[in-house]
C-alpha positions as CSV (number, residue, x, y, z in Angstrom):
1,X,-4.5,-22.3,-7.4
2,X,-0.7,-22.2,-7.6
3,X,-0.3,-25.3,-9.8
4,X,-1.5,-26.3,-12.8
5,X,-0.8,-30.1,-12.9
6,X,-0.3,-29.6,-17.6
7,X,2.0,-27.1,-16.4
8,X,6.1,-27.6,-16.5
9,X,6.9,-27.9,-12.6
10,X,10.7,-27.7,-12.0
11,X,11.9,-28.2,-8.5
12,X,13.9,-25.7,-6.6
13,X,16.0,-28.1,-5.2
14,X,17.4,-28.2,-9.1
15,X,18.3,-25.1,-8.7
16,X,19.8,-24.5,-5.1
17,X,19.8,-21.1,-2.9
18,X,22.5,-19.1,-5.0
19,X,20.8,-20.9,-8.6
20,X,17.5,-19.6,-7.8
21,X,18.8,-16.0,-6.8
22,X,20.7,-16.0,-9.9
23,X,17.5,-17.3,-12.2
24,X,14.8,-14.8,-10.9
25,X,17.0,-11.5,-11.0
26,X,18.5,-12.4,-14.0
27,X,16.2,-10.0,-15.8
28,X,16.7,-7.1,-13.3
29,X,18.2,-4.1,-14.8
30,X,20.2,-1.4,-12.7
31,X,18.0,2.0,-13.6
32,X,19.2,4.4,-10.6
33,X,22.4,6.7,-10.5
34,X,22.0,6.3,-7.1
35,X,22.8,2.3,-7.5
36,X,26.9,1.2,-8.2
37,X,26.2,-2.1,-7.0
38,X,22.9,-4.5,-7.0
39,X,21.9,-8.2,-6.5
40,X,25.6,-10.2,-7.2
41,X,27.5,-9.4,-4.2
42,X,27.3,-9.8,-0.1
43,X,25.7,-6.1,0.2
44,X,24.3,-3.5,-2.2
45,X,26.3,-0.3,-2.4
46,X,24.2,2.8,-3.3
47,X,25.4,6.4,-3.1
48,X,23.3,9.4,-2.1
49,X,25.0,12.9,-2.4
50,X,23.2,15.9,-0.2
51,X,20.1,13.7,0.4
52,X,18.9,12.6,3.3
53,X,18.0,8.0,2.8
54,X,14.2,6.9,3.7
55,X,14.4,3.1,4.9
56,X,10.5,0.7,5.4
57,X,10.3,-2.9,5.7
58,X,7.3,-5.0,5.4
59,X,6.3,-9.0,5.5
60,X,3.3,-10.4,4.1
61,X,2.8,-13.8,5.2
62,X,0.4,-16.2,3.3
63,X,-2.8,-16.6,5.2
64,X,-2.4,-13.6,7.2
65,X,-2.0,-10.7,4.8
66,X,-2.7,-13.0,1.6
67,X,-5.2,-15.7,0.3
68,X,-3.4,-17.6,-2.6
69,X,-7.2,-19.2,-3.5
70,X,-8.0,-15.9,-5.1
71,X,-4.9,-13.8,-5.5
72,X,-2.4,-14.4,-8.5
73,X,1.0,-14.7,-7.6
74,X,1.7,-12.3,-9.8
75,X,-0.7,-9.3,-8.5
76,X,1.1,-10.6,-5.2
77,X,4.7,-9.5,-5.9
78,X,3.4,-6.4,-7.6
79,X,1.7,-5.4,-4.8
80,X,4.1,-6.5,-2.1
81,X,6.5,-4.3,-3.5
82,X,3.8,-1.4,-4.2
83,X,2.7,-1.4,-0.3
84,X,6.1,-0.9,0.5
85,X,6.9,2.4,-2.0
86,X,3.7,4.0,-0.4
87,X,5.8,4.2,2.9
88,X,8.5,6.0,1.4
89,X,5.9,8.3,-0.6
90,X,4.7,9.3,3.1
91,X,7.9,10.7,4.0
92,X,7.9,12.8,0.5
93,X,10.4,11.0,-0.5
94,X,11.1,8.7,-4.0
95,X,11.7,5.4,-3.8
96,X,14.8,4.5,-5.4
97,X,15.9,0.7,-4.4
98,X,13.8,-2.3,-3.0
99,X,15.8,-5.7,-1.6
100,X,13.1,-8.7,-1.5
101,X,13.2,-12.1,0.3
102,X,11.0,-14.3,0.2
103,X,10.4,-17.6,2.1
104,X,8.9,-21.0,0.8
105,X,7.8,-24.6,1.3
106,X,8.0,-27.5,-1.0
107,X,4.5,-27.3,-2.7
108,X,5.9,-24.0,-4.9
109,X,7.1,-25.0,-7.8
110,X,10.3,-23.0,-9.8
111,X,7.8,-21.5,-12.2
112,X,5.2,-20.0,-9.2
113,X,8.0,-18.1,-8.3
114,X,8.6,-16.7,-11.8
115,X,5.2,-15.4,-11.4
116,X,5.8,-13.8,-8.3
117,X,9.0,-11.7,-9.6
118,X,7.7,-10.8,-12.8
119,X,5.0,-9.4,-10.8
120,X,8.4,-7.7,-8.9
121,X,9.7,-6.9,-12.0
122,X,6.7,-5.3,-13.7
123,X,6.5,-3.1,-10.6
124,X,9.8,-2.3,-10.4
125,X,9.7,-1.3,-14.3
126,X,6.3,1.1,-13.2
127,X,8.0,2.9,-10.6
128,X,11.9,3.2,-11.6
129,X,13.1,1.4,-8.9
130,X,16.2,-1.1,-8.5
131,X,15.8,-4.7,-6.8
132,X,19.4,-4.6,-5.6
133,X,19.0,-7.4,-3.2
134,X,17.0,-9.7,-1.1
135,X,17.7,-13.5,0.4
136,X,15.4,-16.9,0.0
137,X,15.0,-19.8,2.3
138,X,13.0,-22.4,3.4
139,X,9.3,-22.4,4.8
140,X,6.5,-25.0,6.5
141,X,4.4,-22.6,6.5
142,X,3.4,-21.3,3.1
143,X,4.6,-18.1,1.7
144,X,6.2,-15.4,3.6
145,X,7.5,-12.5,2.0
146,X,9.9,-9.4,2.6
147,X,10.1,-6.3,0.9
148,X,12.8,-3.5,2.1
149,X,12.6,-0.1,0.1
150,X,14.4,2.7,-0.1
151,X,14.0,5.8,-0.9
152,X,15.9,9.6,-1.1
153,X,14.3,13.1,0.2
154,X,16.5,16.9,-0.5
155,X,17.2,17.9,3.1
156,X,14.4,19.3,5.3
157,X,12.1,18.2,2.4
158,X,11.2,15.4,4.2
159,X,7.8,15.3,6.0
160,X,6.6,13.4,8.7
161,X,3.9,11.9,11.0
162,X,4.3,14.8,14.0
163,X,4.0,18.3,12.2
164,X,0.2,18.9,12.0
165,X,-0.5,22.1,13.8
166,X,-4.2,23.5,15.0
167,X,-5.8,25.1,11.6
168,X,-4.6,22.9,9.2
169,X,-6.8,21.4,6.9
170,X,-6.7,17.7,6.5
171,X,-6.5,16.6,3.0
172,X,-6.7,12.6,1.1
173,X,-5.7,11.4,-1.8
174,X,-8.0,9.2,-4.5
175,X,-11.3,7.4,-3.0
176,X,-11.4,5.4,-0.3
177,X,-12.8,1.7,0.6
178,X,-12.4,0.2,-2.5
179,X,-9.8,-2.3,-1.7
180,X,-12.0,-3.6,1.5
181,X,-15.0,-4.2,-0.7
182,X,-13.1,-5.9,-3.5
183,X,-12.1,-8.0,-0.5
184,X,-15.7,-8.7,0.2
185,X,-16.3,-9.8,-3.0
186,X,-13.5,-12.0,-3.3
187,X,-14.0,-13.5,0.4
188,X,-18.0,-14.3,-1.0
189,X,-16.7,-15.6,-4.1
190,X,-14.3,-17.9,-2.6
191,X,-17.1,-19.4,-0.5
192,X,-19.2,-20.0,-3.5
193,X,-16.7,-22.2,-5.2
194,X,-16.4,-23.9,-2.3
195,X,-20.3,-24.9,-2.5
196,X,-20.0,-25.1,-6.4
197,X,-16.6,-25.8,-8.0
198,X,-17.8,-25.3,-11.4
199,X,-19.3,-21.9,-10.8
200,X,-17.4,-19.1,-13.0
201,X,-18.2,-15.9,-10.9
202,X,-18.8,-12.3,-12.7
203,X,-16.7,-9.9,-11.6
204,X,-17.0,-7.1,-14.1
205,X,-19.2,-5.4,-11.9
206,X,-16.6,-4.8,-9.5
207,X,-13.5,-4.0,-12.0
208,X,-12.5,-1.2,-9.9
209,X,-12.9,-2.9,-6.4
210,X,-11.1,-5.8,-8.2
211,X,-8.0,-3.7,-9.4
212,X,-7.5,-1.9,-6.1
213,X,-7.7,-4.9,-3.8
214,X,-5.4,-7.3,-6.2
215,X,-3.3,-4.1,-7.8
216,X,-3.1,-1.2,-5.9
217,X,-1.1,1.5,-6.7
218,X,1.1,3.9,-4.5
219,X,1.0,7.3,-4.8
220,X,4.5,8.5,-6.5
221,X,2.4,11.0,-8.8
222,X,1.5,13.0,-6.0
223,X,4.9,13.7,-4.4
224,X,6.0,15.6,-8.1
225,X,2.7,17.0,-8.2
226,X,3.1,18.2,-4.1
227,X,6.3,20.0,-5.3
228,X,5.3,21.5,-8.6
229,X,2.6,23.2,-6.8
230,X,4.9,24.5,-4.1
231,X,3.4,22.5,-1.4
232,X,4.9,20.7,1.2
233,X,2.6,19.3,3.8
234,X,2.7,19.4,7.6
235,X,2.3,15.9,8.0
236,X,1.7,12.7,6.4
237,X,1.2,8.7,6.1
238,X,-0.1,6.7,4.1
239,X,-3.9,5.0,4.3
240,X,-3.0,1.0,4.9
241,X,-4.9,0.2,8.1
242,X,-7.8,2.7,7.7
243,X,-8.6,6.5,7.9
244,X,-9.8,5.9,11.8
245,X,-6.4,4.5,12.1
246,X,-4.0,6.9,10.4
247,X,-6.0,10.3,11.3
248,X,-5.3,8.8,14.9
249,X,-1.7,8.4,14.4
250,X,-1.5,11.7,13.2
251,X,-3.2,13.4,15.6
252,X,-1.3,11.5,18.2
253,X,2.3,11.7,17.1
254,X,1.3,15.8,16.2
255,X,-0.2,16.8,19.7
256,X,-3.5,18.0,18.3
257,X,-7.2,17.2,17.4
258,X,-9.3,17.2,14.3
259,X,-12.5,17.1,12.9
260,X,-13.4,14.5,9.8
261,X,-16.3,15.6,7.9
262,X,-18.3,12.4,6.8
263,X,-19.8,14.5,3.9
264,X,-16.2,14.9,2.5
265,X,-14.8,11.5,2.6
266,X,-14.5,10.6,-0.7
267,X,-16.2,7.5,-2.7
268,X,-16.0,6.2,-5.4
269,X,-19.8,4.9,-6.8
270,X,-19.1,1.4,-7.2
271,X,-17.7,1.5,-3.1
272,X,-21.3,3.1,-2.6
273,X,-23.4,0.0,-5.0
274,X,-21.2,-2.8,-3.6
275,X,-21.7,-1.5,0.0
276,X,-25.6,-0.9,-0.4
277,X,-25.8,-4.8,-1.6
278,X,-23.8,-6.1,1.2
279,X,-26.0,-3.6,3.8
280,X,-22.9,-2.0,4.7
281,X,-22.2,1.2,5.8
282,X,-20.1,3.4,3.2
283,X,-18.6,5.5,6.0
284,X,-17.8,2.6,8.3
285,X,-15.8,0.7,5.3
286,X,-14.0,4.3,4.7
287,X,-13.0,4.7,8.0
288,X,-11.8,0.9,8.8
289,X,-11.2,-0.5,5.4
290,X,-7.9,-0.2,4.9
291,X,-5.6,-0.9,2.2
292,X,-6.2,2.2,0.2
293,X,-2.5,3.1,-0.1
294,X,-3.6,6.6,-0.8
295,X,-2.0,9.5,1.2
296,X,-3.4,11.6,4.2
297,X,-1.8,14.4,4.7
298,X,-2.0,18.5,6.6
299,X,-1.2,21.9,4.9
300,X,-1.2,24.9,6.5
301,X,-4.6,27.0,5.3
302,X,-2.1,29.4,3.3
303,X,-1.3,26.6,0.9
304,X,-5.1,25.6,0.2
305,X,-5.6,28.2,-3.0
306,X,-2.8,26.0,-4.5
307,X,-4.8,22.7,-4.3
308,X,-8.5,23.5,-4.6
309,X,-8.9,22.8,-7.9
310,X,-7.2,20.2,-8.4
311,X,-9.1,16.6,-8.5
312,X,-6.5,14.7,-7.1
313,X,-7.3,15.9,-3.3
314,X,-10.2,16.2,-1.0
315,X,-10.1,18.5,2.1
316,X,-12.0,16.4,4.7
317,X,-10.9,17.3,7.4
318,X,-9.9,20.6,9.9
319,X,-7.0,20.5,12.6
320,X,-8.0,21.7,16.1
321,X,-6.1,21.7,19.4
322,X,-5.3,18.3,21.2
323,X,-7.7,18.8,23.9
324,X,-10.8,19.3,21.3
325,X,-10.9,15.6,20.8
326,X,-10.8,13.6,17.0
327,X,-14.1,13.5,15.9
328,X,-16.5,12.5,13.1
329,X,-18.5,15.2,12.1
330,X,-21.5,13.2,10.8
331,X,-24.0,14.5,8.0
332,X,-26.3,15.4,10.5
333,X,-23.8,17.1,12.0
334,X,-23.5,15.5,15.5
335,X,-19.7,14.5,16.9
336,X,-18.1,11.0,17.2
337,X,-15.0,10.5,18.7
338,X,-12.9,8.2,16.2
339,X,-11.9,5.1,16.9
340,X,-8.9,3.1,15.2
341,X,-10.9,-0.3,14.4
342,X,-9.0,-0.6,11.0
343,X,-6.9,-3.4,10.5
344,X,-4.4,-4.9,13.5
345,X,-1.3,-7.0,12.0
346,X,-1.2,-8.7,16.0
347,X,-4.0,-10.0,17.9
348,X,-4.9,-8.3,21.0
């Protein structure tokens, strides 16, 4: 709920447009070089010398990409920023700024919205980035919000979606499907309190489905860890709508095939218990889930003695010609073709 009726409740007509700006980035200190001016004036002014500037733009709007009945207003700022660095990681780059804007209707109170930008805040504290800008305005419709972030890349370091070449190897970050089945749970909880209102449900058995549905984290760790190991990769994008989805977009935008190895694809073992009591298939909710914000990304073969120990990434995957098709490679070792049925943003 996004009240709590014992709870101070200030209005944000008190404050007005410019009072409100004023009272939620009061606390939001300038931590790039890069930044000379943030929130305070009609336009940032940030300075980038011999690099090249990586620019992504998301909106999350309430009942569409959000269900307020479950998720914290905090976790929801967090990871409305988060989502949005992940982008920029995909292009190899580091995120540097973020501008957010958010629109609301009448029923938030003043101190709702203090939860949503500490959850800004806190994320902008984790990941060394400047808030250096953003608007607010009015909403019927709930909750919508905008997050703009910005990012810098060294020349011709940057990498992106169209590079992959036949005999690459295809390589992911982390596990994948644990945000989709921490959605499950949630969705199945929700409808439980709707039957029961006193009912208190026990999610410690999913901690880990919980944490990466409600606080994901984006993958800056692996862009140092790319160039301390002296590897820059063919391609990449990062795993929102689904592996299906984003080995697609790969394959299309580079002009060539691959083959997924379903023995590869990693899990982690609560994604394999949670999926085995809803009588779901493991692979499917890999391939579809979405949300993962981990990175998917190609290296040429020559560069695979520099990662193959290292826990942080899986080779699933092998880079063919265009006209070999993108297929599953099942455990029994037959071919699927993919198919992006991950998540869609519009209605067909």
């Amino acid at each position: 709920m996004i009240e709590d009726k014992n709870q101070q409740r200030t209005q944000l007509s008190d404050l007005g447009e410019f009072g409100l700006i004023d009272h939620l980035t009061k606390n939001f200190k300038i931590k790039q070089k890069s930044t000379i001016k943030g929130v305070g004036d009609d336009a940032a002014v940030l300075e980038f010398n011999k690099k090249k500037l990586v620019v992504t733009t998301d909106l999350l709007i309430e009942g569409v990409h959000f269900d307020l009945s479950y998720v914290p207003l905090k976790h929801l700022g967090y990871k409305a920023v988060v989502v949005n660095l992940s982008d920029v990681y995909a292009m190899n780059a580091i995120a540097t700024q973020v501008t957010v804007s958010i629109a609301v209707s009448n029923r938030f109170p003043l101190e709702a919205l203090e939860d949503l930008y500490a959850g800004i805040e806190t994320a902008a504290n984790i990941y060394n980035i400047d808030i250096v800008g953003g608007d607010t305005t009015s909403s019927t419709t709930g909750l919508l919000i905008s997050v703009t972030a910005i990012g810098e890349v060294e020349d011709d370091n940057e990498v992106y979606r169209n590079g992959a070449k036949p005999n690459d190897l295809l390589v992911v970050t982390g596990d994948l499907g644990a945000a989709y089945m921490g959605l499950q749970i949630l969705e199945r909880e929700k409808e439980v309190y709707k039957v029961n209102p006193n009912n208190q449900p026990d999610l410690e058995p999913y901690s880990y489905l919980m944490e990466r549905q409600l606080k994901p984290e984006a993958r800056k760790d692996i862009i140092k860890l790319l160039k301390d190991l002296e590897v820059k990769p063919t391609s990449m994008i990062d795993i929102s709508d689904g592996l299906s989805s984003e080995i697609i977009h790969l394959c299309k935008q580079s002009n060539v095939g691959c083959d997924l190895y379903e023995s590869k694809i990693p899990l982690d073992p609560q994604v394999i218990s949670t999926c085995e009591e809803f009588n779901i298939d493991s692979t499917t909710v890999a391939l579809n889930g979405g949300e993962d914000y981990e990175l998917l990304f190609t290296i040429s073969q020559a560069d695979f003695p520099k990662i193959k120990a290292n826990p942080n990434f899986t080779v699933i995957g092998f880079i063919k010609e265009a006209n070999d098709g993108i297929d599953l490679v099942t455990r029994a070792e037959t071919k699927i073709p993919i198919k992006a049925q991950g998540w869609k943003s519009i209605n067909d």
